[in-house]
Structures are given as structure tokens and as C-alpha cells.
C-alpha positions as CSV (number, residue, x, y, z in Angstrom):
1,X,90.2,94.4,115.5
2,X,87.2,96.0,113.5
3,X,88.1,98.6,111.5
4,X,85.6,100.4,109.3
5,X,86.6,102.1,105.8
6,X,83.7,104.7,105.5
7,X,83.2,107.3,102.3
8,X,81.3,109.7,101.4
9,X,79.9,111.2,98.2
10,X,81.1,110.9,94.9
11,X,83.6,107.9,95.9
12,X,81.5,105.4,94.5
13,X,82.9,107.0,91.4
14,X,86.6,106.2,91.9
15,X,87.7,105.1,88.6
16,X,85.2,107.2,86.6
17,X,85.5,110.3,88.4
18,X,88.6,112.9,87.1
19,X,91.1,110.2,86.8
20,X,94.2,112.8,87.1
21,X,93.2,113.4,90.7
22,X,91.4,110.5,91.9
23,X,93.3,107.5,89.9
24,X,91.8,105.4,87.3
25,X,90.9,102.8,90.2
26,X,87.2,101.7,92.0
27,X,87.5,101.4,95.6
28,X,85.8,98.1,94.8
29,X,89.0,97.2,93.2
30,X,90.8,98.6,96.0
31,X,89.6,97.0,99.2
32,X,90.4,93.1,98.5
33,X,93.9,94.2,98.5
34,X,93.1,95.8,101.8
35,X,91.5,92.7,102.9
36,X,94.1,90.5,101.8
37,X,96.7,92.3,103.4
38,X,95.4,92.6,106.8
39,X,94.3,89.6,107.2
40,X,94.3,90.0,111.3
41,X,91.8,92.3,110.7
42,X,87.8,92.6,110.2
43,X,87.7,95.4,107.9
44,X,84.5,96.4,107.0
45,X,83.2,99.3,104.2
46,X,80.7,101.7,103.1
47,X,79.5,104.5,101.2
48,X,77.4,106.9,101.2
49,X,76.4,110.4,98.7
50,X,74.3,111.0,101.5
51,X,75.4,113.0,105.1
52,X,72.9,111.7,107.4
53,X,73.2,107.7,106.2
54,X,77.2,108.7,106.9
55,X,76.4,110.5,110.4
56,X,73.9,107.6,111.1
57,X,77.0,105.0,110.2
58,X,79.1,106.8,112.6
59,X,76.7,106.5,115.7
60,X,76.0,103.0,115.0
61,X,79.6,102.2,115.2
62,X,81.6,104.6,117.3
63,X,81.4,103.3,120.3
64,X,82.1,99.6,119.2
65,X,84.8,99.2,116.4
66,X,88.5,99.9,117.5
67,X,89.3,102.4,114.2
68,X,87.4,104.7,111.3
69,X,88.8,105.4,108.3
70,X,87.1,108.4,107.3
71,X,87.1,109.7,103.8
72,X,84.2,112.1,103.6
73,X,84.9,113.7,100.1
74,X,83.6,117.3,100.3
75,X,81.9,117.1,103.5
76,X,85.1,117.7,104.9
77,X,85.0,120.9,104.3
78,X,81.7,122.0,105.0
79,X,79.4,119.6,107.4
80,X,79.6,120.6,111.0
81,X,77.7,118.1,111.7
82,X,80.3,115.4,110.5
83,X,82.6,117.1,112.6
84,X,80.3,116.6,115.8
85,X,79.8,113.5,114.9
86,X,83.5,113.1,115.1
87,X,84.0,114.8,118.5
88,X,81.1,112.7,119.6
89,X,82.0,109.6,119.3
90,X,85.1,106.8,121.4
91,X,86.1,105.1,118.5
92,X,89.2,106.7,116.9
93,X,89.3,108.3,113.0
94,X,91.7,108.3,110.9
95,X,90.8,111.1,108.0
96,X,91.9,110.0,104.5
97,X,91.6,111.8,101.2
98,X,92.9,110.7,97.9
99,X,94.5,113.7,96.6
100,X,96.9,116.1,98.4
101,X,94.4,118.7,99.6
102,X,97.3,121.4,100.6
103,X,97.9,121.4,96.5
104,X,93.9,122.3,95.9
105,X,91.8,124.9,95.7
106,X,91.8,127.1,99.1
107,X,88.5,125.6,100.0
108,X,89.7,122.2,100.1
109,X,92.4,122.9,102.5
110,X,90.6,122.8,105.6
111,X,89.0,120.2,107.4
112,X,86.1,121.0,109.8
113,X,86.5,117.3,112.0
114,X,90.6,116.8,111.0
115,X,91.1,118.8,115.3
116,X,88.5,115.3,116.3
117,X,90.6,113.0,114.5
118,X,93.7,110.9,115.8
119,X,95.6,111.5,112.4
120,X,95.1,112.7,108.7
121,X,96.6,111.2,105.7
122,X,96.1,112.5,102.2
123,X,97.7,112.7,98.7
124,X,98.9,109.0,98.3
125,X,95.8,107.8,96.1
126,X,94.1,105.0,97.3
127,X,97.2,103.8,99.5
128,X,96.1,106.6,101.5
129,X,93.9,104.0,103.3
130,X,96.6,101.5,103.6
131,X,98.6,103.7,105.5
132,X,96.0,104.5,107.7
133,X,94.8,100.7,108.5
134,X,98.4,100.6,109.3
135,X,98.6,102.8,112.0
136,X,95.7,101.4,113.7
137,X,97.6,97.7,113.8
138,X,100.6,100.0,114.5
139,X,99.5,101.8,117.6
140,X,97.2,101.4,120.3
141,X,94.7,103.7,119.5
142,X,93.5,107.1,121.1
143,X,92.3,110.4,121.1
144,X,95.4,112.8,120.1
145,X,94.5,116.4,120.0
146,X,93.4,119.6,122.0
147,X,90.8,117.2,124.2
148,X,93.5,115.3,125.9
């Protein structure tokens, strides 16, 4: 099963970047972990501060890896595009964030892809993405939503 972990902007600095929300941690650090415990899997990563290199990632791939594990940082809340990139595309995404986004500013609170998206997980630091690697060896994956 390939799975890809994709982020967007500013995630590169996880570790750096307001340690109270984000954690004192680097993905970097992070994803051998993942690696190491799904082992059945071929997990995959990348990161972009820039929305086309993301919207290009998610064409080249979403119609050929079984999951996405989207974190797009603050394109979340403001790139339609991402969210028709989302809509567009077979392979099912998981949306991720770090922080609990129902306990930020107003702004943060809503998610212009999450109504493409199979599930969204947020607020459990970077174990957010463990739980959602999980659910794609948990289930068999699909669409959930108002498209069904």
C-alpha cells in the first residue's frame, strides 16, 4: 500500500516554528518512526511552501497511491484550488493538522477541502499522522461524504 504524507508551508519548520503549538519536533525526526512502524507500508513524503508544487504533487499521485495524508498548513483555509484538487482526484485524503484547530483563531476553524476528504484528524501533534496512516491499514478506503 502507498501512502503519501504530503505538507505544506511552514512545516519544514516543525521544531523551530512556535514550539507551544507545533511541538519541539522536525517531521524529519518524525517520519522514521512512521516508517518503522508500518512497516507493510510504502510511505512516502514531501513538502512544499509552495501551492502549485503541492497541487502538482496531488495530480501526479491521485489516481495511483491507495491514501494522502494531507497537512496543508494555512492553505487549508484559504486555497480553493487545493480543495479542487481534493474533489478531483480517486485516491483518498486524510486531512491532518498538528494543533487542535477548533481551539484557534476563527479563521483557522474551517477547512475549504475537509467536505473532499474521507476523515480529518487534528490536535494530537505529530501523532496526528499516525492515526491517520492507521486508518488507511484500518479500513478499506473510500470516498465518505456528500458525493456518495
Amino acid at each position: 500500500m502507498d501512502i503519501l504524507i504530503l505538507n505544506g508551508p511552514n512545516l519544514n519548520l516543525l521544531g523551530r516554528r512556535e514550539p507551544g503549538i507545533y511541538g519541539n519536533r522536525s517531521f524529519e525526526d518524525f517520519f522514521p518512526e512512521l516508517e518503522e512502524a508500518f512497516p507493510q507500508l510504502k510511505l512516502t513524503q514531501f513538502q512544499s511552501n509552495h501551492e502549485g508544487a503541492i497541487l502538482d504533487k496531488l495530480h501526479e499521485i491521485g489516481f495511483t497511491h491507495h491514501g494522502i495524508v494531507l497537512n496543508a498548513g494555512g492553505y487549508t483555509h484559504t486555497s480553493i484550488a487545493l480543495a479542487d484538487a481534493v474533489a478531483a482526484i480517486n485516491t483518498p485524503v486524510v486531512e491532518v493538522h498538528l494543533s487542535n484547530l477548533h481551539a484557534r483563531e476563527d479563521f483557522r476553524q474551517k477547512s475549504l477541502f475537509g467536505r473532499h476528504c474521507a476523515g480529518s484528524i487534528s490536535g494530537f501533534g505529530l501523532e496526528s499522522y499516525r492515526l491517520a496512516v492507521q486508518w488507511f491499514v484500518n479500513q478499506t478506503p473510500k470516498r465518505v461524504g456528500f458525493r456518495v
